[in-house]
Steps between C-alpha positions, in 0.01 A plus 500: 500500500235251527423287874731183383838767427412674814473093710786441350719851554376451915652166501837589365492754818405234719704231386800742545401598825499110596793413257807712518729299341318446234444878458860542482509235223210641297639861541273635703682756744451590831557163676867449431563533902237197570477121506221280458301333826643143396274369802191296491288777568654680178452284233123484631462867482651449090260223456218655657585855254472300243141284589366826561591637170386248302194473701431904398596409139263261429204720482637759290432533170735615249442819316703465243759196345779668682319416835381207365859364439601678849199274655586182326890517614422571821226236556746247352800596673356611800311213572774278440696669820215393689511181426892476516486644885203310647673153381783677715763550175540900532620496812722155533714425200820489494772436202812599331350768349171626610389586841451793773841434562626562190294832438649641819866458361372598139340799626856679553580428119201745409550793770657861434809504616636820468480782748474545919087413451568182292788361711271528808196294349780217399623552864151440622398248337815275585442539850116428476659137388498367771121539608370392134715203536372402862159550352566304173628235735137502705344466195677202339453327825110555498483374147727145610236487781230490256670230264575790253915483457728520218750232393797403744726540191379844439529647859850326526612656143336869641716471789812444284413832302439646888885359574621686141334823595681581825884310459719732479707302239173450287232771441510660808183656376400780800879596576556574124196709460580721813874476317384697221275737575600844678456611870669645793395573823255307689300451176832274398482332866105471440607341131812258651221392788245385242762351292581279788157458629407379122771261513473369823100455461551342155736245601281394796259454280722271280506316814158500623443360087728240578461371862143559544282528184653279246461204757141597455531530184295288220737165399336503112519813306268365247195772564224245412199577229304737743772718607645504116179548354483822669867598476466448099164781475643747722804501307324493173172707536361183300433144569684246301468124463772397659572151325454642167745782582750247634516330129492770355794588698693200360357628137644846562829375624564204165424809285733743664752213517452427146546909394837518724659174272454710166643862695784307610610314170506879350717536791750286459376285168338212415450247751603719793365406822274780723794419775781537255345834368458634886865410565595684190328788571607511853873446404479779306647808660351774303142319670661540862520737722710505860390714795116536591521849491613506114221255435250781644648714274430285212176441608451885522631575166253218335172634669567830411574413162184329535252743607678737245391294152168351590380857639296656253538221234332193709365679811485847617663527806426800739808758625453393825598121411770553280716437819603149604745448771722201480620383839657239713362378863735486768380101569605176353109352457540450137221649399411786218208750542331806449396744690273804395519849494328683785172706423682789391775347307773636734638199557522371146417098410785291609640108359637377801806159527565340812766386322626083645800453762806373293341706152729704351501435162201563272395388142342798296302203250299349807349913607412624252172417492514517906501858395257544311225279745580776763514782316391614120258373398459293854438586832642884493226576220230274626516682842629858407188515201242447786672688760406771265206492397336681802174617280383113458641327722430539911781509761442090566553424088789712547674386764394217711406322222691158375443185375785276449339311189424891309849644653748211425267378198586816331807546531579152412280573223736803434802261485334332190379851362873626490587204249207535320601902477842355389714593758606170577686402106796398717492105546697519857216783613196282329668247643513607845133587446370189448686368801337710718135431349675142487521549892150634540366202311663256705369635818144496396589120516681496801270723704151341424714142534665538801187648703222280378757220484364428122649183306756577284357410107607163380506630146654824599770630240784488736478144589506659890433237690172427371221398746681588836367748748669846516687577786744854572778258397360388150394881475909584604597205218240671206621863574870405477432289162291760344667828625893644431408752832805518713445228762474781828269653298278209423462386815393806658235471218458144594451597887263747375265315293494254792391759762270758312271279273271580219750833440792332303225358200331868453774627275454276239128420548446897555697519142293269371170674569667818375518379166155337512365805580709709180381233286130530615544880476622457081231263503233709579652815338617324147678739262470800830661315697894697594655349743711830625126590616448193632789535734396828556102427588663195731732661674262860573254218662789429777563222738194239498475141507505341188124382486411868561749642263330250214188634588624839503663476161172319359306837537738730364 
């Protein structure tokens, strides 16, 4: 193991040390009992970790290319956190789905929670809620003092989701999870006091959100070209030219458009409509499915029937991720994830739904491909492949590493992969994939438009109104026109594209560096060139930024 691995390895202890939650989320054990210090003071000891690594990093030299790719996704990503916390990001925002906040509830999705050991790490960490929250609180009231605040409409739409965790008659998050698991004795009271402590704390947060940030709060959630220009690299690993992206975006969009008119007349004949296809499909029953826990079930069935076919034939997928774990969140955000396996693979890669309040039907056309983006050949084997690969890749590649723009590039990538791979000769299922890549497309637009505040095109193919300035409502008006989401869905997506900028766009631009970077690979390899390697070679590199990955690729 050369210096770089070894940098890298003592950082992943540190970082843990600093960052229990996130341990819990990466896998790492032994911190399942802890909470983060949400305080000033603790974000400065992260920051500082992470100065002082990259500081040591920069004068090592590589001694071979797997240290050399080590050095170059660490330098890129590493140095990005840097420059994310001293313009005072890190520690102070706040939206619908991203911020300390939200990792302390998520935290509990990831944690063991069987046996007397397990139970009292859940039990300890609900009743260390309240001091993370007092601190989180100190800490969003030093950023407002510096100017550094997020949106009003974000903190008011967080404290909503705060109000949903703790009602009884909603999620009633805390209560539920001390519900299920099993205690008795003073480990149950210890569990039933966190439970309330968790609620109680969250709720006055919800409050504090309300009453005392959000009138603090910024009035325009438009991020501006400073603060987006550095939102858009960290979530890509590459720079981009943002007005060329944004046309492109409208490009992207006609042609998607254009694909979904000729999948929907073999839908329903000639001349059908894309609407009059999607009400077809949806009004047929043998597409629908009632109950959210059926729908799980479905979705389990298709991702093991996945991983099953394209192992061995398209990728070689290793024992230890031939496991995917289907499951449903006990909240109402809306949103669908996944989470990793831990270091060992004992707790197995899971595709998580926080499935909408009022949602009880589902339509089996529109997930398909939601399936495959999280799991095989998406996210499940993107992370599981370099979880494994312990001889190449250091403990940072492996776990700590991500880049939204590599991460969701792929497995948005993967969506297109499965219909090139033929597994989407249904028209409802191609269908529903294009819709979602239709979606992805039209938030490229949205994003970049509604926080630079860009003119609409005059001569854009919509006839949108042409030469006005975006604002969230025009953004609210495109989404609806060019989107068959279910309307609680989409504006949750809406909210989030609003309060977390630059990340919405890196699906579809990461994609779109993906395939550059196959089609400079069969350039530069001709009649060599198979892309099963390709995908293999990629994916062994693990999570860099994009520019580095190109790089990366280049040499091999």
């Amino acid at each position: 193991m050369g210096q770089i691995d070894e940098l890298a390895n003592r950082y992943v202890d540190d970082w843990a040390e600093l960052t229990p939650i996130g341990a819990t989320a990466v896998g790492i054990s032994g911190y399942d009992d802890k909470t983060d210090d949400l305080s000033p003071d603790g974000y400065a000891a992260r920051a500082e970790l992470t100065r002082r690594t990259v500081n040591e990093l920069d004068v090592l030299e590589p001694e071979h290319e797997h240290e050399q790719v080590a050095k170059d996704a660490m330098m890129e990503r590493l140095g990005l956190e840097i420059a994310r916390a001293d313009a005072g990001y890190t520690a102070t925002d706040v939206n619908v789905i991203f911020s300390a906040l939200h990792e302390l509830r998520m935290a509990f999705d990831g944690m063991p929670t069987e046996g007397e050991q397990a139970v009292a790490n859940i039990a300890a960490r609900l009743n260390a809620f309240p001091v993370a929250l007092e601190q989180y609180r100190r800490t969003l009231l030093d950023g407002a003092d510096r100017g550094v605040v997020s949106a009003r409409a974000q903190l008011l739409a967080v404290a909503e989701q705060c109000d949903a965790w703790t009602d009884t008659k909603r999620d009633s998050f805390f209560t539920g999870l001390a519900g299920r698991l099993e205690a008795s004795g003073a480990l149950a009271t210890e569990l039933n006091r966190g439970a309330a402590a968790a609620t109680a704390a969250t709720s006055d947060f919800g409050r504090f959100l309300r009453d005392e940030l959000a009138p603090r709060g910024r009035e325009k959630e438009a991020a501006g070209p400073e603060r987006y220009a550095l939102a858009s690299q960290y979530f890509l690993g590459a720079k981009v030219d943002q007005q060329e992206t944004y046309l492109w975006g409208f490009e992207e969009l006609h042609r998607l458009e254009r694909e979904m008119q000729v999948v929907s007349a073999a839908i329903g004949g000639r001349g059908t409509t894309v609407d009059e296809a999607v009400a077809a499909l949806d009004a047929d029953p043998a597409r629908s499915i009632p109950g959210k826990e059926r729908f799980r079930d479905w979705m389990q069935a298709l991702s093991d029937r996945a991983i099953s076919e394209l192992n061995g034939v398209h990728f070689d997928i290793e024992a230890p991720a031939l496991k995917l774990e289907c499951c449903l969140t006990p909240t109402s955000d809306g949103g669908i994830y996944y989470t990793g396996p831990s270091e060992d693979f004992s707790r197995p890669g899971r595709m998580w739904w926080a499935v909408p309040e009022g949602q009880t039907t589902f339509s089996t056309w529109r997930e398909v491909t939601t399936v495959f983006h999280e799991g095989v050949p998406g996210h499940h084997l993107q992370v599981s492949q370099a979880l494994l690969r312990a001889g190449t890749l250091n403990r940072w590649q492996r776990l700590l590493a991500w880049c939204s723009g590599h991460g969701e590039g792929w497995a948005l990538y993967a969506e297109r992969l499965m219909d090139d791979l033929g597994y989407l000769t249904d028209p409802g299922d191609r269908l529903g994939m294009l819709d979602a890549q239709a979606l992805r497309a039209s938030r490229v637009i949205v994003d970049i438009g509604m926080h630079l505040e860009l003119e609409i095109p005059r001569d854009n193919p919509f006839g949108f109104h042409p030469g006005e300035r975006w604002t969230p409502e025009l953004g609210w008006e495109f989404l609806r026109q060019h989107t068959r989401v279910a309307e609680e869905v989409l504006r949750f997506e809406w909210k989030r594209y609003l309060g977390w900028p630059g990340q919405a766009p890196s699906y579809k631009v990461g994609e779109r560096i993906w395939l550059q970077a196959r089609d400079e690979a069969r350039q530069r390899k001709g009649s060599d060139f198979d892309l099963k390697t390709f995908h293999r070679d990629a994916l062994n590199l693990g999570a860099l930024g994009l520019d580095p990955l190109r790089k990366a690729l280049a040499r091999i």
